[in-house]
MIBAKOL-819322 format. One record per residue: residue number from 0; x, y, z of N, C-alpha, C, CB in turn. Coordinates in Angstrom, 1 decimal. Atoms other than C-alpha are relative to their C-alpha. Glycine has a CB too. Layout:
<recs>
[rec NUM [X Y Z] [X Y Z] [X Y Z] [X Y Z]] ...
</recs>
This chain:
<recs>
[rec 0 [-0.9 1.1 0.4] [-6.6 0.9 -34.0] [0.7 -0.5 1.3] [1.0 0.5 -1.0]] [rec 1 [-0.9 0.5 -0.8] [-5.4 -1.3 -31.6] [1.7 0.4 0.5] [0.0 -1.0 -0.7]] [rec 2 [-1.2 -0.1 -0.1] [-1.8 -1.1 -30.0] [0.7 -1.4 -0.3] [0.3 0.4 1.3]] [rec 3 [-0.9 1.6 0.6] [0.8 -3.9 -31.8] [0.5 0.0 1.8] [2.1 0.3 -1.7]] [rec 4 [-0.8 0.7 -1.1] [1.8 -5.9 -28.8] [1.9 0.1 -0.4] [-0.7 -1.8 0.2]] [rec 5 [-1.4 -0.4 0.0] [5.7 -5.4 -27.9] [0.4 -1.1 -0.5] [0.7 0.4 1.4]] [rec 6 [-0.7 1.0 0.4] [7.8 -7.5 -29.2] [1.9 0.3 0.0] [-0.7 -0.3 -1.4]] [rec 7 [-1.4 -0.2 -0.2] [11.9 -8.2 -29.0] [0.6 -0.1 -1.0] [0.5 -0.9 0.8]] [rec 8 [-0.5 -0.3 1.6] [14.5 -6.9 -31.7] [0.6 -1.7 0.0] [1.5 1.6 -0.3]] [rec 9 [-0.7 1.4 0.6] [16.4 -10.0 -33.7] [0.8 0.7 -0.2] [-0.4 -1.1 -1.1]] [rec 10 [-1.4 -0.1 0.1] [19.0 -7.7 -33.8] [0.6 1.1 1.1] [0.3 0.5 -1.6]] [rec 11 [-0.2 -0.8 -1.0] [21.1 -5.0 -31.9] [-0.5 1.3 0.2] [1.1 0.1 0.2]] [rec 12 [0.5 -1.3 -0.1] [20.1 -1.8 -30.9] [0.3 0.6 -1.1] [0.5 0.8 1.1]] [rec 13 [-0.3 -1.1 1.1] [21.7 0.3 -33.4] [0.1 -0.1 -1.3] [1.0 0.5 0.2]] [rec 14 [0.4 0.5 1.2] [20.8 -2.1 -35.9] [-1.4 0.1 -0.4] [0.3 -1.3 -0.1]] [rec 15 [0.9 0.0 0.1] [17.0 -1.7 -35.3] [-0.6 0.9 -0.7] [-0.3 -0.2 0.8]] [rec 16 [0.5 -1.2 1.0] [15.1 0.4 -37.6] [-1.5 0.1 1.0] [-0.3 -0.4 -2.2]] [rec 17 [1.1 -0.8 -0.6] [12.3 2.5 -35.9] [-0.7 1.0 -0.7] [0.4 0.6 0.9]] [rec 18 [0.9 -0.7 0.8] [9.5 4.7 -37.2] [-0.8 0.8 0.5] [-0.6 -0.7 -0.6]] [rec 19 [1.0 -1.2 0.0] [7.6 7.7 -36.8] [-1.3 -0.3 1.4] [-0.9 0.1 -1.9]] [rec 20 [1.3 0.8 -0.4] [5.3 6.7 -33.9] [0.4 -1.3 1.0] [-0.8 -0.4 -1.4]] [rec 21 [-0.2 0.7 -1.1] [7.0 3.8 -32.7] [0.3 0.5 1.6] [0.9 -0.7 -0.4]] [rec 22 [-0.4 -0.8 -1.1] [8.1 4.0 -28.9] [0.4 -1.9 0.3] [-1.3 1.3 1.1]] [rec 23 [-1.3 1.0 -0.1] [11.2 1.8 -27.7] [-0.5 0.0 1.5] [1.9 0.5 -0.5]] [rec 24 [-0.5 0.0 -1.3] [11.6 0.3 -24.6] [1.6 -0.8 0.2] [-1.3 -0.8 0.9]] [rec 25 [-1.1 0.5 -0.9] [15.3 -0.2 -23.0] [-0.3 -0.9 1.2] [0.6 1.1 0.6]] [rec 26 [0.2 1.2 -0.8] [15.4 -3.3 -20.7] [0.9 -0.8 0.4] [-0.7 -0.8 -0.6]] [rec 27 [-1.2 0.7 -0.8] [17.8 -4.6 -18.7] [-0.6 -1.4 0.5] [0.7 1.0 1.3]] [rec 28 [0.9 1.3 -0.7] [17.1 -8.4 -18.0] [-1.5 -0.2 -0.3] [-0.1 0.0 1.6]] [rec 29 [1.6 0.0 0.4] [13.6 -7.9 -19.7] [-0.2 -1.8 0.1] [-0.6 0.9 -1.9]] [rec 30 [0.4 1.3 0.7] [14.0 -11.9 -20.4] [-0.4 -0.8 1.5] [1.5 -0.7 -1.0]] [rec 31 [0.5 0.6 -1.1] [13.4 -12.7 -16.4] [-1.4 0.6 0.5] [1.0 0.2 0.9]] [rec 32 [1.2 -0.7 -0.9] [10.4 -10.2 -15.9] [-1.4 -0.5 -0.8] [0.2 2.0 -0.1]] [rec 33 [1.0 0.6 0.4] [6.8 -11.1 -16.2] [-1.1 1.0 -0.5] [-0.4 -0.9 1.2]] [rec 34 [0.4 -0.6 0.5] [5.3 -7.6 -16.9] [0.7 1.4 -0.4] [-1.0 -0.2 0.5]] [rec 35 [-0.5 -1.2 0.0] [6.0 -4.4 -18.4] [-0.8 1.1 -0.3] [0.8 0.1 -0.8]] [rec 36 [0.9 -1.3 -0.3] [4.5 -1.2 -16.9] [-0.6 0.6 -1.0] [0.8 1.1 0.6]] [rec 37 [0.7 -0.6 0.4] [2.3 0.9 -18.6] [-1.0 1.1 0.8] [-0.5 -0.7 -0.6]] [rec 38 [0.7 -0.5 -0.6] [1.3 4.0 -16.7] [-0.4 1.3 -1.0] [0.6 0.3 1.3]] [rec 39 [0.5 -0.1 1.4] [-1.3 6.1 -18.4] [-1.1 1.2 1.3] [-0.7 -1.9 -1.0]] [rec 40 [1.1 -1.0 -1.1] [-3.4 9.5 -16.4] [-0.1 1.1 -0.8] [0.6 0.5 1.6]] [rec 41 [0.0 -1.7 0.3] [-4.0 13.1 -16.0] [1.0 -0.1 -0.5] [-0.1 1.1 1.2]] [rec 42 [-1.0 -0.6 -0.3] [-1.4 15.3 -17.0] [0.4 1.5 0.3] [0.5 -0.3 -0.8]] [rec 43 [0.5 -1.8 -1.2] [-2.7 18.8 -15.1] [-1.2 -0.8 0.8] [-0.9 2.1 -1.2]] [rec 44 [0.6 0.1 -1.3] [-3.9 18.8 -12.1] [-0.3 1.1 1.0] [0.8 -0.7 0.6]] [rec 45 [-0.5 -1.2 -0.8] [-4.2 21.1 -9.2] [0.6 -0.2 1.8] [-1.5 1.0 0.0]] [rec 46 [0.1 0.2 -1.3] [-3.2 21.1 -5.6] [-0.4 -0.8 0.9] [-0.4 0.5 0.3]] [rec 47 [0.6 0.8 -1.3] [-4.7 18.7 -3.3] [-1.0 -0.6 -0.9] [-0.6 1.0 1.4]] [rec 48 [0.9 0.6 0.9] [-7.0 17.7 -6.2] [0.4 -1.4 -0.6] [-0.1 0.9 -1.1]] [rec 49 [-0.1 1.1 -0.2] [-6.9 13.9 -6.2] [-0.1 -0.4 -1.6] [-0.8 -0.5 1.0]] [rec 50 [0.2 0.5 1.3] [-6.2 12.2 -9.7] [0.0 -1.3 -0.1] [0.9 0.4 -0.9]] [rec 51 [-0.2 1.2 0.0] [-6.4 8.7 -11.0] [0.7 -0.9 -0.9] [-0.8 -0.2 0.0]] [rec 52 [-0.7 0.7 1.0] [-3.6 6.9 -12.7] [-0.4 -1.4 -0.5] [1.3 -0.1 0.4]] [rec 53 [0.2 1.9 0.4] [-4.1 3.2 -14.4] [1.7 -0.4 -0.4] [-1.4 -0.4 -1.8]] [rec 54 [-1.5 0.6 0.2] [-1.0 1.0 -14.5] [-0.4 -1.6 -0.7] [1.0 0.0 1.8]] [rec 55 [0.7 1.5 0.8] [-1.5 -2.4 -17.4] [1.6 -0.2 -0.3] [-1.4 0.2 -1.8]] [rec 56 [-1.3 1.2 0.4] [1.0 -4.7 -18.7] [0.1 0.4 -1.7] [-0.6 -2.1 0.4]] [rec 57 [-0.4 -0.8 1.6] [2.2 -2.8 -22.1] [0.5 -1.3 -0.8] [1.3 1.4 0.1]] [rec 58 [-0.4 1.0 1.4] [2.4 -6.5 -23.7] [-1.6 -0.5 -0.1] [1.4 -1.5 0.4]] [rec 59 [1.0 1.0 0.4] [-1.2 -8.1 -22.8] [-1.2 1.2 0.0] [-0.2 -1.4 1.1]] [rec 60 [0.8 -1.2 0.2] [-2.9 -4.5 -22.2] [-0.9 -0.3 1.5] [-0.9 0.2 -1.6]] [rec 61 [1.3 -0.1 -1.0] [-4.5 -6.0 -18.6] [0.8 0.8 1.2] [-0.8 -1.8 0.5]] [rec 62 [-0.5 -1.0 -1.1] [-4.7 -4.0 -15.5] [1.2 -0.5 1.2] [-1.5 0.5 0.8]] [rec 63 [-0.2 1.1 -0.8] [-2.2 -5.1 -13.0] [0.1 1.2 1.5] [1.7 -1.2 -0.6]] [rec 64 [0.2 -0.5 -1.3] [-2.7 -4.7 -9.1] [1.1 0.5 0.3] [-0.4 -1.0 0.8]] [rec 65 [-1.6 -0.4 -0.5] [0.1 -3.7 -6.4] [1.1 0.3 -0.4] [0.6 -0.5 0.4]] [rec 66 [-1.3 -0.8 0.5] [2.1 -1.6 -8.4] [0.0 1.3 1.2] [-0.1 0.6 -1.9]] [rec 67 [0.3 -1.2 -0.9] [3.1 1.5 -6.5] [0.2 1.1 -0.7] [0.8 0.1 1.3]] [rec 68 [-0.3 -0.8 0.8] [2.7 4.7 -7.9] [0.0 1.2 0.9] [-0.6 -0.2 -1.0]] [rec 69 [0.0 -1.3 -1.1] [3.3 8.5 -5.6] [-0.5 -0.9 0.8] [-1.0 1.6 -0.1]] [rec 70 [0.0 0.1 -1.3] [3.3 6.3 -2.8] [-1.5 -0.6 0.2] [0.3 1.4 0.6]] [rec 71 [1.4 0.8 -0.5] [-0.1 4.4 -3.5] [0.0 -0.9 -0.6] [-1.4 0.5 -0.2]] [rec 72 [0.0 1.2 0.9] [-0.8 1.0 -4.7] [-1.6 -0.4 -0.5] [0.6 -1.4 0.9]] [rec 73 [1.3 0.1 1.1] [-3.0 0.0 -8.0] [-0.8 -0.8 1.1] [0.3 -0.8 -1.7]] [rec 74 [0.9 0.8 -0.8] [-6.1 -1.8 -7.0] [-0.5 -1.1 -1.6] [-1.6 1.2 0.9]] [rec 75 [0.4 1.6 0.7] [-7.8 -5.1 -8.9] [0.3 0.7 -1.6] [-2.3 -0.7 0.4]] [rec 76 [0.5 -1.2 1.5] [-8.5 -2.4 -11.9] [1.2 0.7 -0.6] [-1.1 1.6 0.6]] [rec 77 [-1.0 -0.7 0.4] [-4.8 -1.3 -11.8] [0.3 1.6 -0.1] [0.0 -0.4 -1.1]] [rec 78 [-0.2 -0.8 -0.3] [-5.6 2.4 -10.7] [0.0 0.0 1.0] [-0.4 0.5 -0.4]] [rec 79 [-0.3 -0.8 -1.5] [-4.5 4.4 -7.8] [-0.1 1.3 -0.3] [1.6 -0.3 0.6]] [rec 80 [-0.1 -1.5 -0.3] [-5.0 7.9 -6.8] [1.0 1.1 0.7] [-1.0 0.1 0.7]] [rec 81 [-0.8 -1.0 -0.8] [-2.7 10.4 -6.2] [-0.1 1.3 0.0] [1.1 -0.1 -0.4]] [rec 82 [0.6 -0.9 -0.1] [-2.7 13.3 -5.0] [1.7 1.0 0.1] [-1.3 -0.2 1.3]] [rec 83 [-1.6 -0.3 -0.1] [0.4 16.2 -5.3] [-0.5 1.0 1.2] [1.0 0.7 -1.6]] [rec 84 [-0.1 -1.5 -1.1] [1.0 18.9 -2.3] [0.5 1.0 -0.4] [0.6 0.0 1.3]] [rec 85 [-0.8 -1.1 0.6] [3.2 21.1 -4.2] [-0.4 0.5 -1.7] [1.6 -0.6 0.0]] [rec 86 [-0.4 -0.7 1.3] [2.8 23.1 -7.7] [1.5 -0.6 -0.4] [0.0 1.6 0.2]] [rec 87 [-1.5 -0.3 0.7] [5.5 22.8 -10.5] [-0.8 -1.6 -0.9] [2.1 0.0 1.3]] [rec 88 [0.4 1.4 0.7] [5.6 19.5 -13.1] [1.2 -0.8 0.6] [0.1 -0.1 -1.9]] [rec 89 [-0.3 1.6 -0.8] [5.9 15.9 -11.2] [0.4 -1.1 -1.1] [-1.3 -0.7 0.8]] [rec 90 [-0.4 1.3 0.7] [7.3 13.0 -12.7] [0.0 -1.2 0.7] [1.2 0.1 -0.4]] [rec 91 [0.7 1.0 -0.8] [5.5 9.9 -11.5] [1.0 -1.2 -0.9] [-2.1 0.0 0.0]] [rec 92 [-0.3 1.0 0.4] [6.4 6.0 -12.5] [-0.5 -1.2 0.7] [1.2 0.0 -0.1]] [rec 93 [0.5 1.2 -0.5] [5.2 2.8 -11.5] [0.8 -1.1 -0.1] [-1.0 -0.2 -0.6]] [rec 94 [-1.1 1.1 -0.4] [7.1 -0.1 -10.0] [-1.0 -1.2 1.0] [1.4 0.9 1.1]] [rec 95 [0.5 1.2 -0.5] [5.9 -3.5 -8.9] [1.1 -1.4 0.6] [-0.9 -0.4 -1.1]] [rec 96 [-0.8 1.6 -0.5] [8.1 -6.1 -6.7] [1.4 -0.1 -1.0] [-1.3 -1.7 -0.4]] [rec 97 [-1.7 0.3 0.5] [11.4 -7.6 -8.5] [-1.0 -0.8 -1.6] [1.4 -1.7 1.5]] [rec 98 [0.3 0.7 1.0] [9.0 -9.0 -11.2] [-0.5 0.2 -1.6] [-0.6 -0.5 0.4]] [rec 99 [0.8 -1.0 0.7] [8.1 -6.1 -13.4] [0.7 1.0 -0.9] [-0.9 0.7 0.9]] [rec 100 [-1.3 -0.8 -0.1] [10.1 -4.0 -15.7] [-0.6 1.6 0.6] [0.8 0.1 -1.7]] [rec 101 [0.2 -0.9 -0.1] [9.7 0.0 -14.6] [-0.8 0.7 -1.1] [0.9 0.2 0.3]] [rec 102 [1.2 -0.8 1.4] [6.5 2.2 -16.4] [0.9 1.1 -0.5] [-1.8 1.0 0.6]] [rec 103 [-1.0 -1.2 0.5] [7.5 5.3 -18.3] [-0.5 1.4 0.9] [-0.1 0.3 -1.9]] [rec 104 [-0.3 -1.2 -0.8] [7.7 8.6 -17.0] [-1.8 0.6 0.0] [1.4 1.2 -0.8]] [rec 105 [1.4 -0.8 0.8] [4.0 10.4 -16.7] [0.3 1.5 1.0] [-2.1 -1.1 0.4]] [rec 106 [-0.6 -1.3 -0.6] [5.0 14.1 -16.4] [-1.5 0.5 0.2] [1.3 1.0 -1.1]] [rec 107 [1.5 -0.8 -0.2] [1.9 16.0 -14.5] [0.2 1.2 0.8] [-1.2 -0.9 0.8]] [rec 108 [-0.9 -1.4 -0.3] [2.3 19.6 -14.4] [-1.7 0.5 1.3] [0.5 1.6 -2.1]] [rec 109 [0.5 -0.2 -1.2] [0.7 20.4 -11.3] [-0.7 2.1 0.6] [1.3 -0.7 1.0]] [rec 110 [-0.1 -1.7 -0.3] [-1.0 24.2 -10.7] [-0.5 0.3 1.2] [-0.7 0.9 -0.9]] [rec 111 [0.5 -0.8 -1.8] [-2.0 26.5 -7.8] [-1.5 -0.2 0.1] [0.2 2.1 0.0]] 
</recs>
């Protein structure tokens, strides 16, 4: 089944009814930004073992380029590879320029 494209409440936050499954996004100024993140990977890994995140636009679902994510930026395809040096669980995100809102958290528990 498809993902329902995002859409903006008609009322306030604590007026909005939610459901089982939905997933909210908070948005400060969402009304000036042109995409909103969607980062989407592993979530184990090991050591020095190179992974590959994808980062899309969680309203039209396409990949978008030069986001940065651990310090690498997507490519045409919207993935980048990262790689961790330490054990323990990382908490990555993806950020693009002043035009984009912030992805959500992708926690990747990292082992020996």
């Amino acid at each position: 089944m498809p993902a329902t494209p995002p859409r903006y409440t008609k009322v306030g936050g604590c007026q909005q009814r939610i459901e089982a499954g939905d997933h909210v996004l908070w948005a400060f100024n969402a009304f000036n930004m042109k995409y909103f993140l969607k980062l989407t990977g592993p979530t184990t890994t090991t050591v020095g073992v190179p992974i590959t995140v994808t980062v899309i636009d969680g309203a039209t679902q396409a990949p978008i380029s030069e986001a940065t994510v651990g310090g690498r930026k997507t490519d045409a395809n919207g993935q980048a590879t990262v790689v961790f040096r330490s054990p323990g669980v990382h908490s990555i995100k993806a950020e693009r320029a002043t035009d984009s809102i912030r992805s959500n958290a992708l926690q990747v528990t990292v082992l020996r």
